[in-house]
C-alpha positions as CSV (number, residue, x, y, z in Angstrom):
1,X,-3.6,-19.8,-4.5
2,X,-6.6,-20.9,-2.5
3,X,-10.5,-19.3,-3.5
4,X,-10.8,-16.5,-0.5
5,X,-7.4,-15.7,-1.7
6,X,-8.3,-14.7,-5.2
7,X,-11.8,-13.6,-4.2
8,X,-9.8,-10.8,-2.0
9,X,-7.5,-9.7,-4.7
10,X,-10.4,-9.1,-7.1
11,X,-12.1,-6.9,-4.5
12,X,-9.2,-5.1,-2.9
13,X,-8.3,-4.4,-7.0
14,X,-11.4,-2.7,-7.6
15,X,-11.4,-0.4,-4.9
16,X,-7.5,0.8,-5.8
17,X,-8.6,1.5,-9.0
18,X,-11.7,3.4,-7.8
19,X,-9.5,5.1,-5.6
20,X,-11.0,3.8,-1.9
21,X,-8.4,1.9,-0.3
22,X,-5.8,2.5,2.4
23,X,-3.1,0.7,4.0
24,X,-2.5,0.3,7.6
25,X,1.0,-1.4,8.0
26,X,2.2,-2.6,11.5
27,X,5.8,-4.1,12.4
28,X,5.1,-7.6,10.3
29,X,5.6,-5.7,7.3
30,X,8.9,-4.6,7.9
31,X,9.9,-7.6,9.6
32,X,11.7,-8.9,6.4
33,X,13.9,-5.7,6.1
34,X,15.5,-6.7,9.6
35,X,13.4,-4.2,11.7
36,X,13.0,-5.7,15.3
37,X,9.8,-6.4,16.6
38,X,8.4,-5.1,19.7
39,X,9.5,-8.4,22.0
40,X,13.5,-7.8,20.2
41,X,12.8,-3.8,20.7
42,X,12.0,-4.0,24.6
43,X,14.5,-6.9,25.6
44,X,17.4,-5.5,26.7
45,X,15.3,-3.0,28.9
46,X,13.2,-6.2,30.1
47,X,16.8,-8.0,31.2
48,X,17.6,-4.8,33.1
49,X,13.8,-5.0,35.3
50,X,14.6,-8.2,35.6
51,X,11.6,-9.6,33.6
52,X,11.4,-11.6,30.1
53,X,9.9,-10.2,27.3
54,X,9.1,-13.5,26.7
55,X,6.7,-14.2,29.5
56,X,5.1,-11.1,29.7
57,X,1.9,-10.0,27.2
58,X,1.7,-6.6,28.4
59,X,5.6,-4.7,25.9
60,X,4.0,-1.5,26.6
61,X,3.8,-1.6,30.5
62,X,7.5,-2.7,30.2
63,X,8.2,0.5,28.7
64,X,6.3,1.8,30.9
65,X,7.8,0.4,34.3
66,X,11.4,1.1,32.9
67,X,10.4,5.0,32.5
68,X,9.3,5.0,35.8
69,X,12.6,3.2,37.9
70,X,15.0,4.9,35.6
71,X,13.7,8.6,36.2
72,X,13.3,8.8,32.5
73,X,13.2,7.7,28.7
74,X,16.5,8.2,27.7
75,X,17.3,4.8,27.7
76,X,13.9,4.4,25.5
77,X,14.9,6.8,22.8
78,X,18.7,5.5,22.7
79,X,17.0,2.0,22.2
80,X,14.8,3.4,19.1
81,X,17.5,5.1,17.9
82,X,20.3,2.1,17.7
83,X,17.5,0.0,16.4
84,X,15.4,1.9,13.6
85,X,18.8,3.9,12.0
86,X,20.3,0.7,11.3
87,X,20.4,0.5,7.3
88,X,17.7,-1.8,5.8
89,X,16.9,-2.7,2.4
90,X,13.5,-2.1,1.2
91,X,11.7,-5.8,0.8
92,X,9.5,-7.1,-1.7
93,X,6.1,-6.4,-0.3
94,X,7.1,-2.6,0.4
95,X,8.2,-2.5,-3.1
96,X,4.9,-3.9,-4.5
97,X,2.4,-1.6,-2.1
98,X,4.5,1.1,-3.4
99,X,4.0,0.2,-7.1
100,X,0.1,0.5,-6.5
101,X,-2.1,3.5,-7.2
102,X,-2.6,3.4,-3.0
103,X,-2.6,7.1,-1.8
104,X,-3.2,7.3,2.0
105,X,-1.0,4.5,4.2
106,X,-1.2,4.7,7.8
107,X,1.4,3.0,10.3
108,X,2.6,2.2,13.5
109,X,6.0,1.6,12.8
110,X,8.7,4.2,13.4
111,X,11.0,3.2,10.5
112,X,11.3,4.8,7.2
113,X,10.7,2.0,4.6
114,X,7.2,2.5,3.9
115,X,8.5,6.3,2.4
116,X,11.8,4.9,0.9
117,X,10.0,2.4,-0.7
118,X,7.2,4.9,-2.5
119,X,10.4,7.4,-2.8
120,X,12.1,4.9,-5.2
121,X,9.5,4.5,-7.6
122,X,9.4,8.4,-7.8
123,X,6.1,9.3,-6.1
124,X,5.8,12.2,-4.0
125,X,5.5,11.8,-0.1
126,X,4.0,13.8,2.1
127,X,5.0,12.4,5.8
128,X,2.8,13.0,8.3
129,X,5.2,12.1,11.7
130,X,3.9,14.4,14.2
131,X,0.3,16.9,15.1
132,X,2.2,19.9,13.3
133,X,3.1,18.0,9.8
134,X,-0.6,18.0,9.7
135,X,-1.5,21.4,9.0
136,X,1.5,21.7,5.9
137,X,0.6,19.2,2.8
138,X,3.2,19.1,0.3
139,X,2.5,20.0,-3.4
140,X,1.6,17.6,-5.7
141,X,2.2,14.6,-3.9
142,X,1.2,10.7,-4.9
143,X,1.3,9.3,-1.1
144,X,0.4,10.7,2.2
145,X,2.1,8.0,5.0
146,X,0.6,9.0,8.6
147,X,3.1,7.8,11.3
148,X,0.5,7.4,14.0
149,X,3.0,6.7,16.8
150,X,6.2,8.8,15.7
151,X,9.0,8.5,13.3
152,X,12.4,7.3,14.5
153,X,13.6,11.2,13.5
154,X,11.7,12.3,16.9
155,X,12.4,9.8,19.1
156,X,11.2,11.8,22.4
157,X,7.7,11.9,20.4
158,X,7.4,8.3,19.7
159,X,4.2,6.9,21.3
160,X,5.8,3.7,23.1
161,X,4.7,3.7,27.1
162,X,1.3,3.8,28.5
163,X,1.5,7.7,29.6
164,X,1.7,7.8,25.6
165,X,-1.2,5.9,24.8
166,X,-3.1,7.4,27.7
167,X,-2.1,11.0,26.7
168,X,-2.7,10.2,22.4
169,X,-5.9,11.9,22.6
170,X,-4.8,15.2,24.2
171,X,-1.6,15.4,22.3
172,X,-2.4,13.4,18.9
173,X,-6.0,13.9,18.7
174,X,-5.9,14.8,14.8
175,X,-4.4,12.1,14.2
176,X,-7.0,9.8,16.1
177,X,-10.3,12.1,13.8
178,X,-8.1,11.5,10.2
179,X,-7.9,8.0,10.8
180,X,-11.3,8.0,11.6
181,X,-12.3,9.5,8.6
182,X,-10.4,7.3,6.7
183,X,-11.6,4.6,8.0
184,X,-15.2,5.1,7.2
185,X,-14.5,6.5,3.4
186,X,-11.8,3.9,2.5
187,X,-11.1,0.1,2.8
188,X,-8.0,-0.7,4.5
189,X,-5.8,-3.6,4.3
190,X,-3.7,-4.6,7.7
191,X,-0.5,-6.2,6.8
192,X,1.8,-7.1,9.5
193,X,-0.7,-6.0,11.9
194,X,-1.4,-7.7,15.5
195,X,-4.3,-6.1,16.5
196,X,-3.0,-5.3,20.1
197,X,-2.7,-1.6,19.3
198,X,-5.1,0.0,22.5
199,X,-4.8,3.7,20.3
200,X,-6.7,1.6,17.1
201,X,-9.1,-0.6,19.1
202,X,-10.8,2.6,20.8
203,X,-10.6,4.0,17.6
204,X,-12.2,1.2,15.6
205,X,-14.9,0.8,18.6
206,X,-16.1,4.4,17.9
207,X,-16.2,3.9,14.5
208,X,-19.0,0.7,15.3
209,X,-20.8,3.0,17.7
210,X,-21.2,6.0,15.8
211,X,-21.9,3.7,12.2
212,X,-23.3,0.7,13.9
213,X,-24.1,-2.2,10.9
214,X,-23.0,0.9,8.1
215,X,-19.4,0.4,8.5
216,X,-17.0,-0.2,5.5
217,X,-15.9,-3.6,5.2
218,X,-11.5,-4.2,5.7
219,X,-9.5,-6.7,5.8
220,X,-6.1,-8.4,7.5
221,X,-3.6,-11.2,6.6
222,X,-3.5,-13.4,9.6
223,X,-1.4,-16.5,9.4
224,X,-2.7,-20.2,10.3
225,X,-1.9,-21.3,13.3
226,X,-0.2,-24.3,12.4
227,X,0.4,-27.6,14.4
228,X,4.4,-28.3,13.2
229,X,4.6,-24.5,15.5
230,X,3.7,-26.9,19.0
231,X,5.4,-29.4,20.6
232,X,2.4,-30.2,22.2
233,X,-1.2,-31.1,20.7
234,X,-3.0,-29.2,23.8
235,X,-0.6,-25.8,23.1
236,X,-2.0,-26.3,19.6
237,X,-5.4,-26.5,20.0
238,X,-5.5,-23.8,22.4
239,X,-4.0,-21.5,20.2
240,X,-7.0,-22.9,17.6
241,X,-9.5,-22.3,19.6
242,X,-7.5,-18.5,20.4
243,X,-7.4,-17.2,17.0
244,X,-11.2,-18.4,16.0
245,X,-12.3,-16.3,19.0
246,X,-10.0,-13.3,17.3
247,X,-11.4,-13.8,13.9
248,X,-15.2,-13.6,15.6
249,X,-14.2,-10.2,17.5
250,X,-12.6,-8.7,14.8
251,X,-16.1,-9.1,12.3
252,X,-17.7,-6.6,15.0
253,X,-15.0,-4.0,13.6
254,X,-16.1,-5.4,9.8
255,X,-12.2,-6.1,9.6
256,X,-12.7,-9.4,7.6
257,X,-9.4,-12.3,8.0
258,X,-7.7,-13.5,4.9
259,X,-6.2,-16.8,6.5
260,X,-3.0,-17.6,5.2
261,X,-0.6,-20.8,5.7
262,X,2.6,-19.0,4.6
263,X,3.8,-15.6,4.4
264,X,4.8,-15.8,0.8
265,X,1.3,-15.9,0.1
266,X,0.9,-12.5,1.1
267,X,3.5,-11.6,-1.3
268,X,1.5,-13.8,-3.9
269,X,-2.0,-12.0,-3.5
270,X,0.2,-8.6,-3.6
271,X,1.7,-9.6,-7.0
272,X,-2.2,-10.8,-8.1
273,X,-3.7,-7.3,-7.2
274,X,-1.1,-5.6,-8.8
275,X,-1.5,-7.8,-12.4
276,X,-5.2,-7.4,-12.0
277,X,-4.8,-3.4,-11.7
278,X,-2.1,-3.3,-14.7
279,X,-4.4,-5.5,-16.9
280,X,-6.5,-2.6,-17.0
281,X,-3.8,-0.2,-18.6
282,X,-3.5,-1.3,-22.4
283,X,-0.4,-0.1,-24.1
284,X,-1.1,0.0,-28.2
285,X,2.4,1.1,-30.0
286,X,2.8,1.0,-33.8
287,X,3.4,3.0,-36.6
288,X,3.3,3.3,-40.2
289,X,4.3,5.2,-43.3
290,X,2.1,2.6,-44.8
291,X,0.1,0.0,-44.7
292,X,0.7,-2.7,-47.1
293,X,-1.9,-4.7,-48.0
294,X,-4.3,-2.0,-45.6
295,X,-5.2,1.0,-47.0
296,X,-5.0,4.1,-44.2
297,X,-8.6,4.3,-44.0
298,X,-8.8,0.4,-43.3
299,X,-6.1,0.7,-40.5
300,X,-7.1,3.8,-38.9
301,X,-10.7,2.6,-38.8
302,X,-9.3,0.0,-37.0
303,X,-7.1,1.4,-34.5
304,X,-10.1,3.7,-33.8
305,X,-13.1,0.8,-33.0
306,X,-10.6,-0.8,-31.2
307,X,-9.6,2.4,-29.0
308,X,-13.2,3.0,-28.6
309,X,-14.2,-0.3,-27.7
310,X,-11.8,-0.2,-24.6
311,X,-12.3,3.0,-23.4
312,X,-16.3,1.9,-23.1
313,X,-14.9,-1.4,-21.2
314,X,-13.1,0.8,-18.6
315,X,-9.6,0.2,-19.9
316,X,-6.8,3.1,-19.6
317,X,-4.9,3.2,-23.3
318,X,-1.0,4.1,-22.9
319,X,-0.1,5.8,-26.6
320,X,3.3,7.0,-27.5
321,X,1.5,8.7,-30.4
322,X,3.3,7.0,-33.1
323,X,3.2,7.9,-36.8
324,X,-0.2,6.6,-38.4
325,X,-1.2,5.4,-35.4
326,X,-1.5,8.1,-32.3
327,X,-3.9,10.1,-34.1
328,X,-6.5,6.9,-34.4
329,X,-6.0,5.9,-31.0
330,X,-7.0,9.4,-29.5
331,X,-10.0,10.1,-31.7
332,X,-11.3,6.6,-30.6
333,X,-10.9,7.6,-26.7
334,X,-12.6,11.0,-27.6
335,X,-15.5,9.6,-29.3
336,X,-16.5,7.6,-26.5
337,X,-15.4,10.3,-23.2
338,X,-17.0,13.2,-25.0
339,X,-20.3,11.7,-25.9
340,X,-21.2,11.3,-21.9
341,X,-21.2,13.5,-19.2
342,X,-19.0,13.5,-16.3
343,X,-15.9,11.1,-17.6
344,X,-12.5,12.5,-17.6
345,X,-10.5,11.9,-20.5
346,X,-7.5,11.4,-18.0
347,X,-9.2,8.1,-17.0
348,X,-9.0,6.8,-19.9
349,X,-5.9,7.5,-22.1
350,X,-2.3,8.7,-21.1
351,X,-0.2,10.3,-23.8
352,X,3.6,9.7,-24.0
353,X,4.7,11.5,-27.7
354,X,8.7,10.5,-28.0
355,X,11.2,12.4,-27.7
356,X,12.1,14.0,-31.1
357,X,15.2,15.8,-32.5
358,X,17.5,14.1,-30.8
359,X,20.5,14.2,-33.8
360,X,22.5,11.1,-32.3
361,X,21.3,8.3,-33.3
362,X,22.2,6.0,-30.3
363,X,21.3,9.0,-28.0
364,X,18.0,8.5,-29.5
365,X,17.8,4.7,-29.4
366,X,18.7,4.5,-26.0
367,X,16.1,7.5,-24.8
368,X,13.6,5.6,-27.1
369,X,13.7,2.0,-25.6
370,X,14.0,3.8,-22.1
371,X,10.7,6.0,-22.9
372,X,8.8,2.6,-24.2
373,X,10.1,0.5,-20.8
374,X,8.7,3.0,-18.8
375,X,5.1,2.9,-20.7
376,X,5.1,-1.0,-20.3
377,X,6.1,-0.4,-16.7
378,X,2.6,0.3,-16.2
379,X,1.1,-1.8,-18.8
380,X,-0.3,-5.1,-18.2
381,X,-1.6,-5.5,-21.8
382,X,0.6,-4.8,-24.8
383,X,-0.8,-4.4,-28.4
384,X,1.8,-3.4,-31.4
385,X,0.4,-3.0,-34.9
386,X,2.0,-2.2,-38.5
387,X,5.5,-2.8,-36.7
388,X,7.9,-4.6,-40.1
């Protein structure tokens, strides 16, 4: 993994953990679930205007031209419909986003992978697919997932021609000021995003006027354009010269380009943000009737420096309170969280006491070894002391 690509990961990591980023995914990060793309999505209504997706730059005046020669979107919505209720498995990069402490996401996509994905590591969802879902938030959620153009549930609502875009402002206006808002208060990572979105570049052009040089600093993946793509040298270079000029344009939106040769990369810097966030969580297990060659005051002395000595170097301490152990491990976060103003114990140690009384013995194994996998789930440290 190259420098800029390590450099991000450290950076992006820090703001998940101080709870300030965002994601903003467009149709390349469902691409690997099957999910058509907009060129796939509009072709069959291309064939029937007798155009090609293929030549043309402008997929949402296609919509647009088909709505107006058919008297209607039916055709449109039957299109959405037959291709976003297909069945889809959740892929690897969805799964990782969703295993992050990431709370706001934001898409243009209509499918429902994004929520599935968050869904099956057991967060709560709050979906946000049309003006009204705004004014209801769901208790106690983990994720809020705006679907800025529609969900495939509400097909006649899905923003897809130009008398959608033209019309977002009078009929989707909150969700033009939340985005907004987010994206002056939170870093956002574009994944599978094209920047082609009209909706998003008048957005982000506000933002610049209204913040001029005070604007948050984001980021994209954008892929390499890469010679063994073009049969000819010139078609390469031109495309070169193309995605420089992008890169250039997209600095006056402070949307900075992580420049990737391969898509798996994406998937690598996903899995390096997520090891850096977990490396932060320490999980300490043990316990002890007693201590051997240690006398308790020895051990506990130690369990509780150590405890301390994290909690003052910003780590979170997993504890399944274990016998001779637990006790050491809590006073140690206290000491630290309680002698300074305006720290949250939360922040610093999560609690997991085992299950107890369970009379069946392999009942009890099996719950145990379940309730410890679930600790290290979130662990990217391990510690285990007075274990025989």
């Amino acid at each position: 993994m190259n420098v800029e690509l390590k450099r991000f990961a450290t950076v992006f990591a820090k703001d998940i953990i101080n709870e300030n980023a965002a994601i903003f995914a467009g149709a390349g990060l469902s691409a690997p679930s099957g999910i058509v793309n907009w060129k796939e999505l509009l072709r069959e209504i291309a064939i029937e205007l007798n155009l090609s997706v293929d030549r043309e730059t402008d997929l949402i005046a296609i919509a647009q031209y088909y709505e107006n020669n058919k008297g209607g979107r039916g055709k449109i919505n039957d299109t959405l419909i037959e291709a976003f209720t297909r069945e889809a498995e959740i892929n690897e990069n969805q799964r990782i986003l969703a295993s992050l402490p990431i709370t706001t996401y934001w898409t243009t996509n209509y499918d429902e992978l994004i929520e599935k994905s968050l869904d099956e590591v057991g967060k709560i969802v709050d979906v946000k697919k049309c003006v009204q879902n705004l004014a209801i938030n769901k208790p106690k959620k983990d994720a809020i997932v705006y679907k800025m153009h529609g969900d495939i549930s509400l097909p006649h609502k899905a923003v897809i021609t130009k008398d959608d875009y033209e019309s977002y402002n009078d009929k989707r206006l909150l969700f033009t000021t939340k985005l907004q808002g987010d994206l002056v208060s939170k870093t956002f990572l574009f994944i599978g995003f094209s920047f082609d979105d009209p909706n998003l570049e008048y957005i982000l052009s506000r933002i610049r006027i209204l913040l001029g040089e005070n604007k948050r600093d984001h980021y994209c993946f954008l892929r390499r354009i890469q010679q063994s793509d073009f049969a000819l040298k010139d078609d390469y270079i031109y495309e070169c010269t193309k995605q420089e000029l992008k890169i250039k344009d997209l600095k006056r939106y402070s949307i900075q380009a992580i420049l990737i040769d391969d898509y798996s990369e994406v998937t690598e810097t996903l899995l390096l943000i997520k090891n850096k966030i977990e490396r932060r969580n320490i999980f300490i297990s043990g316990a002890a009737h007693e201590y051997g060659k240690w006398t308790s005051e020895r051990a506990n002395e130690l369990i509780f420096n150590l405890s301390k000595k994290l909690a003052e170097k910003d780590y979170k301490i997993i504890s399944g309170f274990g016998l001779g152990i637990g006790s050491s491990v809590i006073n140690g976060v206290l000491s630290f969280v309680f002698n300074r103003k305006k720290l949250h114990i939360d922040d610093y140690l999560i609690l997991r006491p085992f299950p107890q009384n369970i009379k069946d013995e392999d009942e009890r194994k099996r719950m145990w070894k379940s309730y410890r996998e679930e600790m290290l789930s979130n662990a990217g440290i391990a510690l285990f002391f007075f274990w025989e």
